[in-house]
C-alpha positions in Angstrom: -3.2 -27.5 -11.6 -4.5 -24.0 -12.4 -6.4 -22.7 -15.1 -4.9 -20.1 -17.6 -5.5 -16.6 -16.4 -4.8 -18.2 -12.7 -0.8 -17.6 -13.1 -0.5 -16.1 -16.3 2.4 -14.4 -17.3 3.2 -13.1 -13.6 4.2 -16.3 -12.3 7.9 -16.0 -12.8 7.8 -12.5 -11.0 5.8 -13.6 -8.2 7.5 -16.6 -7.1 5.9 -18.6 -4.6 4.0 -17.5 -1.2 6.0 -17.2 1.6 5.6 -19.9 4.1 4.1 -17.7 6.7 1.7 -16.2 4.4 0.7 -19.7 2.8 -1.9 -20.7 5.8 -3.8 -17.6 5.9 -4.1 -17.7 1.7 -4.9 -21.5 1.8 -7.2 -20.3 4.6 -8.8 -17.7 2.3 -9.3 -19.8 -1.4 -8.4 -22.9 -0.8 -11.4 -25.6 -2.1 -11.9 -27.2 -5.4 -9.0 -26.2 -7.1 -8.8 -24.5 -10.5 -8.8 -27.2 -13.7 -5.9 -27.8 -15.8 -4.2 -26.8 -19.7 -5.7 -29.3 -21.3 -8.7 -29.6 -23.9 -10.9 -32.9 -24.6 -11.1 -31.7 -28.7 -9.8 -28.7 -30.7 -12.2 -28.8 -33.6 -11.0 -25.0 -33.7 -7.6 -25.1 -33.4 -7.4 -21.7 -35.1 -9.8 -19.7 -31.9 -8.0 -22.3 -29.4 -4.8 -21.1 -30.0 -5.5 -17.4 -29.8 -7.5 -17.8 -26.7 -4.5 -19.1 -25.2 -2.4 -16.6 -26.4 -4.9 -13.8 -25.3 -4.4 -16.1 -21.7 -1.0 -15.7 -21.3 -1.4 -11.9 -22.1 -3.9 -11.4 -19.3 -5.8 -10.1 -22.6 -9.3 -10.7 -21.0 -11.6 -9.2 -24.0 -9.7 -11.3 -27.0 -9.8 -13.9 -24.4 -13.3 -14.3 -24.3 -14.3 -13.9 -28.1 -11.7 -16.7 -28.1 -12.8 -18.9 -25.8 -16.8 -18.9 -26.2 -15.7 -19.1 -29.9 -13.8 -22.2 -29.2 -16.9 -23.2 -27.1 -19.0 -23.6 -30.2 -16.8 -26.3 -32.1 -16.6 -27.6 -28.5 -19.0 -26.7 -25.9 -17.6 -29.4 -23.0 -14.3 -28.6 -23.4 -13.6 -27.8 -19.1 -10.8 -25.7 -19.9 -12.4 -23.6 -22.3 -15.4 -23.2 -20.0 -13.4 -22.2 -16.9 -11.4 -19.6 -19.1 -14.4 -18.2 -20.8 -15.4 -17.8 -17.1 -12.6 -16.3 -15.7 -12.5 -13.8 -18.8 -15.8 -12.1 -18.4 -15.4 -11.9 -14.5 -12.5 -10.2 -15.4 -13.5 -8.2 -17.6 -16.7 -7.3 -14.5 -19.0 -9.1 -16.9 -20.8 -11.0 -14.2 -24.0 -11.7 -16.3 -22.3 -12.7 -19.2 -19.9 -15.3 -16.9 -23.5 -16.6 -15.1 -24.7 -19.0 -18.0 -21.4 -20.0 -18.5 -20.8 -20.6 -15.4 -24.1 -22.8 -15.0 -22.6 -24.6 -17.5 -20.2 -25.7 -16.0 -21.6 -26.9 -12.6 -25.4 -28.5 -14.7 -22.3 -30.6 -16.1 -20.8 -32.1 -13.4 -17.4 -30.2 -13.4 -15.6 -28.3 -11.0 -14.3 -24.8 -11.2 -14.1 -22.6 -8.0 -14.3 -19.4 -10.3 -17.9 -20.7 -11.6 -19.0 -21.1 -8.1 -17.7 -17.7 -7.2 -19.8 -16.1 -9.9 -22.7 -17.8 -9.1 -22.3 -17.2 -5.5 -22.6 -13.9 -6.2 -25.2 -14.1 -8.6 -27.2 -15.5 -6.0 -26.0 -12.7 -3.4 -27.1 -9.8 -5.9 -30.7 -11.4 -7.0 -31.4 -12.2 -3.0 -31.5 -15.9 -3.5 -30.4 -17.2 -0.5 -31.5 -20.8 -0.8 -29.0 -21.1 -3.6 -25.9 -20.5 -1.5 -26.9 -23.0 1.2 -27.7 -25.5 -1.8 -24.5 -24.5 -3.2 -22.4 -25.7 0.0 -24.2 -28.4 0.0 -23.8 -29.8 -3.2 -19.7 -29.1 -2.3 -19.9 -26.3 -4.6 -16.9 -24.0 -2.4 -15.7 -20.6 -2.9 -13.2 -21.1 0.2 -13.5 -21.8 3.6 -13.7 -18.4 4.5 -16.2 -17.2 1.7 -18.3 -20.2 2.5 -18.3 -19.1 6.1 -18.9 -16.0 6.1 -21.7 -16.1 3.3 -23.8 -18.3 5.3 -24.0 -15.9 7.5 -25.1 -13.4 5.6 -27.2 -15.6 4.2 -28.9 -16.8 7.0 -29.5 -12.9 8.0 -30.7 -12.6 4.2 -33.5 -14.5 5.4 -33.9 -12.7 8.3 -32.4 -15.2 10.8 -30.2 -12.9 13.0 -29.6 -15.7 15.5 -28.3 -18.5 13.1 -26.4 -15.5 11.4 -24.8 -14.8 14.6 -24.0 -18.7 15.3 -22.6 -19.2 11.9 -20.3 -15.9 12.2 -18.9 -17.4 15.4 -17.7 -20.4 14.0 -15.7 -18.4 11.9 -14.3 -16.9 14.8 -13.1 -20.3 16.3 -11.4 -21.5 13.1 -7.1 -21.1 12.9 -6.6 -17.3 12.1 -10.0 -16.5 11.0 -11.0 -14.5 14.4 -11.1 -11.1 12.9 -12.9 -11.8 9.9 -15.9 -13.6 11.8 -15.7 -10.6 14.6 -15.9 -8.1 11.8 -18.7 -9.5 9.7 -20.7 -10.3 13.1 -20.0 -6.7 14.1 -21.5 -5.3 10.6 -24.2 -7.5 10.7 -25.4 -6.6 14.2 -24.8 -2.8 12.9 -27.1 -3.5 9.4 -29.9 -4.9 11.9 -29.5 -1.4 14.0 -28.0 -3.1 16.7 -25.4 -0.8 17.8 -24.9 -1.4 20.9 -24.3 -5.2 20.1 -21.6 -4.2 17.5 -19.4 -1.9 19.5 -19.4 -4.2 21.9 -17.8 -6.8 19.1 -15.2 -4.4 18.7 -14.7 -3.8 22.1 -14.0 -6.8 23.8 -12.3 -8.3 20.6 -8.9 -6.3 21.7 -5.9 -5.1 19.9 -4.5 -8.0 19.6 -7.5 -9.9 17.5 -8.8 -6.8 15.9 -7.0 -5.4 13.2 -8.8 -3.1 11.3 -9.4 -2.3 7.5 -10.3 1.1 6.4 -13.8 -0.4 5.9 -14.2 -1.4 9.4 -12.6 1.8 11.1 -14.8 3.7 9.4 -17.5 1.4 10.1 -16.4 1.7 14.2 -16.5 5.3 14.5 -19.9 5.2 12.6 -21.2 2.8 15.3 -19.7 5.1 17.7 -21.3 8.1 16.5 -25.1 6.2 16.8 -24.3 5.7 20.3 -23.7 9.8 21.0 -19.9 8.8 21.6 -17.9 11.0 19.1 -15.1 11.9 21.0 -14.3 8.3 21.0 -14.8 7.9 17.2 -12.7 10.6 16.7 -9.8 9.3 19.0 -10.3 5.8 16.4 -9.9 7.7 13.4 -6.7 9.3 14.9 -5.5 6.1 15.7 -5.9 4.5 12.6 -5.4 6.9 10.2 -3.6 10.1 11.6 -4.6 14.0 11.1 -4.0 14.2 7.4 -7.0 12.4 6.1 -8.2 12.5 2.5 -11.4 14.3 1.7 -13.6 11.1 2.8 -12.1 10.5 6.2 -12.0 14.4 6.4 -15.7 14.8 5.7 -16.4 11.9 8.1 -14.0 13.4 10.7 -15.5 17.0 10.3 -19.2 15.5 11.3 -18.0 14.4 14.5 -16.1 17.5 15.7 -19.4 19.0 14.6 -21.2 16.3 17.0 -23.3 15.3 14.2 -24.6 11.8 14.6 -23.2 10.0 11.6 -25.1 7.3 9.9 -24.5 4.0 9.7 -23.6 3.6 6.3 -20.0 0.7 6.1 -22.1 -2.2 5.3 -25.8 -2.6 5.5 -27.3 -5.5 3.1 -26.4 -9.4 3.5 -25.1 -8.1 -1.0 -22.7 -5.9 0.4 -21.7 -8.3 3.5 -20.7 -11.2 0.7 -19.2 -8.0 -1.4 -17.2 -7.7 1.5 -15.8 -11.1 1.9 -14.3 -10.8 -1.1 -12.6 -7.6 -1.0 -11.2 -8.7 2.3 -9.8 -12.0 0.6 -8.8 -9.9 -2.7 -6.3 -7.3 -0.1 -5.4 -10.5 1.2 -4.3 -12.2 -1.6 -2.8 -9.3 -3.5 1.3 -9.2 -3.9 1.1 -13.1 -3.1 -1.0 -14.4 -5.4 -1.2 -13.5 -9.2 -2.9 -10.5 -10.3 -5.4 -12.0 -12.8 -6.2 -14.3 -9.7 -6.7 -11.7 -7.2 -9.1 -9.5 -9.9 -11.4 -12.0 -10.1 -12.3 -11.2 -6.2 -12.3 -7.9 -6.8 -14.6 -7.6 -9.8 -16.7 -9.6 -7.6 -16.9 -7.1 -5.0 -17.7 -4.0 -7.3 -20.6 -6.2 -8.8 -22.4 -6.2 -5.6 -21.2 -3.3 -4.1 -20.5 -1.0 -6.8 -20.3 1.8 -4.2 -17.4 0.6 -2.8 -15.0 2.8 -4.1 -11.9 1.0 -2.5 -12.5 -1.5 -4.6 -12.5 -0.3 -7.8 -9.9 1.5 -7.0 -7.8 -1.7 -6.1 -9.4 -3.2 -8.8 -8.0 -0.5 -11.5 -4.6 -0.6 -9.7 -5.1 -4.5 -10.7 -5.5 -4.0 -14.1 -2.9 -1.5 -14.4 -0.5 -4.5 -12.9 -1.7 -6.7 -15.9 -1.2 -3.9 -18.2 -4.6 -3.6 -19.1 -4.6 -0.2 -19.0 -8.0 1.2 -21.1 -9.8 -1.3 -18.3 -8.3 0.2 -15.8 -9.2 4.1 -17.5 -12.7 2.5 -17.6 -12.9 1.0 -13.9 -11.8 4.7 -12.6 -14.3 6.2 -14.3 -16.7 4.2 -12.5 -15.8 7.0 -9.4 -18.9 9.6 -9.8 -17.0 13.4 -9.6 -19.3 13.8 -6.3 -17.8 10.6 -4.6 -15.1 11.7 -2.0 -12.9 9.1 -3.4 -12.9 10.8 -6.7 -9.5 12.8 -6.0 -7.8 9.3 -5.9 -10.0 8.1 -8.5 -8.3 10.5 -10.6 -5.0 10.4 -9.4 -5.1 6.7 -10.2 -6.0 7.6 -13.7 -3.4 10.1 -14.4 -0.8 7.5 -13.5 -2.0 4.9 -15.7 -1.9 7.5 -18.0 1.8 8.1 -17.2 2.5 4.4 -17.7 0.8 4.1 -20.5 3.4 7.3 -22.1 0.6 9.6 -22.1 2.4 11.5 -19.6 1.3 15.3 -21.3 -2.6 14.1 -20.7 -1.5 13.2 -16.8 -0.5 16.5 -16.0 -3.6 17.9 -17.4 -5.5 15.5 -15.2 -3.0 16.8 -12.2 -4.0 20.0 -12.7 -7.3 19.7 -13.1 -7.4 18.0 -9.7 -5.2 20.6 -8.5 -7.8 23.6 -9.4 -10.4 21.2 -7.4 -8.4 20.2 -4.4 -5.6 22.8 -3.7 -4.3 21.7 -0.2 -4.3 18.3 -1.3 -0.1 17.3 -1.2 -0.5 14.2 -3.0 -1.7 15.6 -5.9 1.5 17.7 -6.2 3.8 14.7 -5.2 2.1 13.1 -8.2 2.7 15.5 -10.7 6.1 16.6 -9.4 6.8 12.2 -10.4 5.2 13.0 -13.6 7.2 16.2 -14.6 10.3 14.5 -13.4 9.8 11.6 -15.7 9.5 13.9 -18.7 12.5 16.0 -17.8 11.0 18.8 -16.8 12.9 19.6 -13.7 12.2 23.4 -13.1 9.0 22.4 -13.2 9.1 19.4 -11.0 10.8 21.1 -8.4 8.4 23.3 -8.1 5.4 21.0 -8.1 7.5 18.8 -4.9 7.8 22.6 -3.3 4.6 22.6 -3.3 3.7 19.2 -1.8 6.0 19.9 0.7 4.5 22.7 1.9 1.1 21.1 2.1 2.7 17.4 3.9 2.5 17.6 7.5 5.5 17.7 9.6 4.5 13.8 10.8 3.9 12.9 7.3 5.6 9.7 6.4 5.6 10.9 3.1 7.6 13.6 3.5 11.3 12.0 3.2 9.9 10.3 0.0 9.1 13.9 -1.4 12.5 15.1 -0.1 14.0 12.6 -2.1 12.4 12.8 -5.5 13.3 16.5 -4.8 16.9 16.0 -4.7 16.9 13.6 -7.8 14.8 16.8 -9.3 17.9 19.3 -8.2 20.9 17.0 -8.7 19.7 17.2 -11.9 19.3 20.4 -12.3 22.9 21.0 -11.0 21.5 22.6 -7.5 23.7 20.5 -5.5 23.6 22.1 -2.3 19.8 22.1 -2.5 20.3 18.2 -4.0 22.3 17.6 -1.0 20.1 19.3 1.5 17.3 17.2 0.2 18.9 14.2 0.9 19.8 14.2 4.1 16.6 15.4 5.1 14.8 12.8 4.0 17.6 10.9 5.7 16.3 12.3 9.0 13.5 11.3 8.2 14.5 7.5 7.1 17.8 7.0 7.8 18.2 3.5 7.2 16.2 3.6 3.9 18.9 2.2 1.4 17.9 4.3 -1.9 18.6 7.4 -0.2 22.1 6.4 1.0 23.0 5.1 -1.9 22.1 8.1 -4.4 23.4 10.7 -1.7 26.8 8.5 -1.2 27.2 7.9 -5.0 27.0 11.7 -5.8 29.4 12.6 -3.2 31.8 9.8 -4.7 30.9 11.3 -8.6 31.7 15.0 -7.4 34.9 13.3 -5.5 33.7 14.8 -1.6 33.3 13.4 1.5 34.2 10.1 0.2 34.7 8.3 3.4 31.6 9.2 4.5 29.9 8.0 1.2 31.6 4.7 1.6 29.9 4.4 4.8 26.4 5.3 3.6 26.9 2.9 0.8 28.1 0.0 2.9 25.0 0.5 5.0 22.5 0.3 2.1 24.4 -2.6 0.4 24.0 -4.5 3.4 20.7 -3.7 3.2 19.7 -4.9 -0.2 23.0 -7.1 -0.8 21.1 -8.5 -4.2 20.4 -4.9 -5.7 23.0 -4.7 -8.3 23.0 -0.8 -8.7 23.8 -0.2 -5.0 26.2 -2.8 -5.4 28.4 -1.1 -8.4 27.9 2.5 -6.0 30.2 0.1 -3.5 32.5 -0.7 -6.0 32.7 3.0 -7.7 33.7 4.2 -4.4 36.3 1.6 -3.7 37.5 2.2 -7.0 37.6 6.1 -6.1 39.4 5.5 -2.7 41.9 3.4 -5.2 41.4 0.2 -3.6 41.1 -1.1 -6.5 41.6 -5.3 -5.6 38.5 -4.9 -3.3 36.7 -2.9 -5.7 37.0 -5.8 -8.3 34.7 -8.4 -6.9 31.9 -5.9 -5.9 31.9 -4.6 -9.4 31.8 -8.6 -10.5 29.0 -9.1 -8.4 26.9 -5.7 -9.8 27.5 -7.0 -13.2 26.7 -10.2 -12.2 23.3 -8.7 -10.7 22.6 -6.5 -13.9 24.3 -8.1 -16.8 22.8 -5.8 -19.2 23.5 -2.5 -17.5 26.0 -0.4 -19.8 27.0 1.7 -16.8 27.9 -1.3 -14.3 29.8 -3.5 -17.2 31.5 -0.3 -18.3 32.4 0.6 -14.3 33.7 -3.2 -14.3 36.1 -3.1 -17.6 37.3 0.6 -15.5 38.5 -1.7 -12.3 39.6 -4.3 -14.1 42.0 -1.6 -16.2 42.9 -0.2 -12.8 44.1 -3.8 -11.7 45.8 -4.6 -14.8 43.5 -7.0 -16.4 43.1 -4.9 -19.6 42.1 -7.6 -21.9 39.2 -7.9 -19.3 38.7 -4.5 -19.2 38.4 -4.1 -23.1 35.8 -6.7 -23.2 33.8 -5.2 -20.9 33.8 -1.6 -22.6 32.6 -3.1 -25.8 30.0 -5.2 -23.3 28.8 -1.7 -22.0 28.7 -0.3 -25.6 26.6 -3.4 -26.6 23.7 -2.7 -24.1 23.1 1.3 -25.4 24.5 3.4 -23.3 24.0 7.4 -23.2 25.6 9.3 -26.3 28.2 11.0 -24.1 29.2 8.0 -22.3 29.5 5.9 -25.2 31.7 8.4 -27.0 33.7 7.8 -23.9 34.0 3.8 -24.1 34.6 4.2 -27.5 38.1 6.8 -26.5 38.7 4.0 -23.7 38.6 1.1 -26.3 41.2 2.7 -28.4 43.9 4.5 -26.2 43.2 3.2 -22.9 41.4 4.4 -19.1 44.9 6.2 -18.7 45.2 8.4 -21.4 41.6 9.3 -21.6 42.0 10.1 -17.9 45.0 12.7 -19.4 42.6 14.1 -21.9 40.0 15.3 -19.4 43.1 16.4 -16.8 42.5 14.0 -14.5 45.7 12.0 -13.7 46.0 8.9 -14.9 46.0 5.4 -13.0 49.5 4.0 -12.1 48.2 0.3 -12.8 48.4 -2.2 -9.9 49.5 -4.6 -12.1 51.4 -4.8 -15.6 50.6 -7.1 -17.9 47.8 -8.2 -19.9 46.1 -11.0 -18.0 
């Protein structure tokens, strides 16, 4: 059973894990699981009610005025305990969760969020005792937290050898190799063991050691202690390419300058557990639900509040949920002299976007534009921004711009390409349009939104139409469930005039995207085209139903009065010589 803010509203998008992702999460979280919907009294039916509603809103601040308000009518109430919890983790409350929290576990009851805040209580105030106490008294975070924090917490008390000893049982447990190498590696590193730690790293291999940004950057620091830049350098290459942002850069400009670079990736037993939980948080993100995953990840920036990957997963989190004036708030927590501020920024100006503040995005744009001129992303960004407010000329320029700055070996590059031929089809630049998309075809050739948008406009401007029915059969084999690409197979069947195998494609887009106006109002055009025009009238006023475009509804209306065929006169097209007559 899980708690409230455990699945949320998201559940239904999610779906379950995949089976071959399922170990490694059990692996991560699995322990005492989460308490169940139900509640021992409601003297307060009133605060009950909203705090479940404010639950299955992932509204964390109503949530907790709700819960600990419900809490007073009735204060042993395990649901309303573990929610109240979960709320003010969420909302990076930690001190305010602690008592409740307490609660909780001086009662008797079980809730793995509770024992994660007080793990991490203990972690941030240094009491080590606790967390063995903790485990003892079955009090589990997850087999991996628990693992891994005894560690830490053995080195807490200054115990490097049982530290060691309880990192390398971590190691020997199913699929847990890298994270025991990783936190034995920074712990050595903390203690100035250098040496010790590279040679973690070194003997671990490819095949065991895959690294997180964290613990690359972490390697090539370790690296750099030991006077061996070039090889640092050659790491960071590996791992993250030539076009770094302005922390790898700065970090990657010390070495070429042979500075010794300190050891700075994790250096307290705090930021060891913070650590932990930002690994499981990346881990469990896009399987399990959002609201789940944050919890991990508020964790993190409460002991490590200078990890600035975390908060800026843990805004991207709460821009998931739709919590967007949290997430505003958790990428403010990015000081302007942090090297992570660019995407601190960048993060803001697209919740800002999403939120429909798009006008207040560009200005953060170009803000960071004056700051960080050769920076592409930031003109990719607002390029997506101007786009989505219909300012094409100005969009255009902006992916100009990004393009110029990208790197040939960019692998952002065809996605720029792209958005820069939606930006000039729009704009009726068609050979520019055109010229964008292939090259970003070059780039990706097998990516199916690309083939799709490129074959479709060839079909709508009537060219090269057996080429576009090849590019289109290629994505829709691709993504056979996306209903848009589907219709695109259709449209250009229907535009060939193969009209009979048009007709169950189209079935199958409208079948994919009910509600589309375009798809159902393609549909009623094949099944005209076949003779099915009782069909084909039902569909138009289908299509008309679902708010279509002014133009094109003045056009379903013409087609719902006189017929495909004579609107097809009207506009000098010739008309269809029906398959079929007769009204089926």
């Amino acid at each position: 059973m899980q708690a409230m803010y455990s699945i949320g509203s998201r559940e239904t998008k999610r779906g379950f894990l995949t089976l071959r992702r399922q170990k490694l999460i059990a692996a991560l979280v699995a322990g005492v699981a989460l308490p169940g919907n139900f509640a021992a009294a409601e003297p307060d039916a009133g605060a009950y009610l909203a705090a479940r509603q404010a639950g299955t809103m992932n509204d964390f601040a109503s949530g907790a005025r709700f819960f600990t308000k419900g809490l007073i009518a009735d204060p042993s109430n395990l649901f309303l305990l573990d929610n109240a919890v979960t709320s003010f983790l969420a909302l990076g409350q930690v001190d305010r969760a602690y008592p409740v929290a307490r609660a909780i576990v001086d009662n008797g009851l079980e809730s793995q969020v509770a024992n994660l805040v007080l793990n991490a209580h203990a972690a941030k105030n240094e009491d080590w005792d606790y967390v063995f106490t903790a485990l003892e008294a079955g009090q589990s975070v997850g087999p991996l937290a628990d693992g891994l924090s005894q560690g830490w917490a053995h080195l807490g008390q200054g115990d490097i050898d049982k530290a060691l000893a309880s990192f390398d049982q971590v190691v020997e447990a199913e699929g847990l190799a890298v994270y025991g190498l990783t936190h034995k590696a920074y712990a050595l590193a903390s203690v100035g063991d250098f040496e010790a730690a590279e040679a973690v790293f070194a003997t671990a291999g490819p095949e065991v050691m895959k690294y997180s940004r964290r613990s690359g950057i972490a390697r090539a620091q370790i690296l750099s202690q030991l006077g061996q830049n070039e090889g640092a350098l050659k790491l960071l290459d590996e791992l993250f390419g030539r076009q770094l942002d302005p922390s790898l850069a700065t970090l990657r400009a010390d070495l070429e300058a042979d500075v010794a670079v300190p050891y700075t990736a994790i250096t307290t037993p705090a930021q060891g557990i913070a650590e932990i939980y930002h690994s499981i948080a990346g881990a469990l993100r896009g399987d399990a639900p959002d609201a789940f995953t944050l919890l991990y990840a508020r964790a993190t920036n409460y002991l490590f509040p200078e990890n600035t990957d975390s908060i800026l997963s843990t805004a991207g989190l709460l821009e998931e949920l739709g919590q967007y004036d949290l997430a505003n708030d958790t990428y403010a927590m990015v000081d302007r002299d942090d090297p992570a501020y660019h995407a601190a920024e960048m993060g803001r100006a697209d919740v800002l976007s999403t939120a429909g503040r798009r006008d207040a995005a560009v200005e953060v744009l170009d803000a960071l534009a004056r700051n960080y001129p050769d920076l592409p992303d930031v003109y990719a960004s607002k390029g997506d921004t101007l786009r989505q407010m219909e300012k094409y000329p100005e969009a255009e320029r902006s992916y100009s711009r990004a393009l110029d700055l990208y790197a040939d070996e960019s692998p952002k590059r065809w996605f720029v390409h792209y958005t820069r031929g939606i930006t000039r089809h729009q704009l009726n630049e068609w050979p520019g349009a055109e010229a964008d998309f292939r090259a970003a075809l070059s780039l990706n050739p097998d990516q199916p939104q690309i083939l799709n948008y490129l074959g479709y406009s060839l079909v709508e401007r009537g060219e090269k139409l057996d080429e576009a029915l090849g590019m289109i059969e290629k994505a829709a084999a691709s993504v056979p469930d996306n209903g848009a690409i589907i219709d695109s197979l259709g449209w250009v069947l229907f535009q060939l005039d193969r009209y009979d195998e048009a007709v169950g494609h189209m079935e199958r887009a409208a079948s994919l995207e009910p509600v589309d106006p375009v798809i159902n109002d393609h549909l009623g055009d094949v099944y005209w085209a076949v003779g099915r025009q009782t069909e084909a009238h039902f569909q138009w006023h289908r299509a008309l139903s679902f708010d279509p475009k002014p133009e094109d509804a003045t056009r379903i209306r013409a087609k719902i009065e006189r017929g495909l065929d004579a609107v097809l006169h009207e506009e000098g097209e010739d008309p269809i010589h029906m398959a079929r007559q007769g009204d089926n």
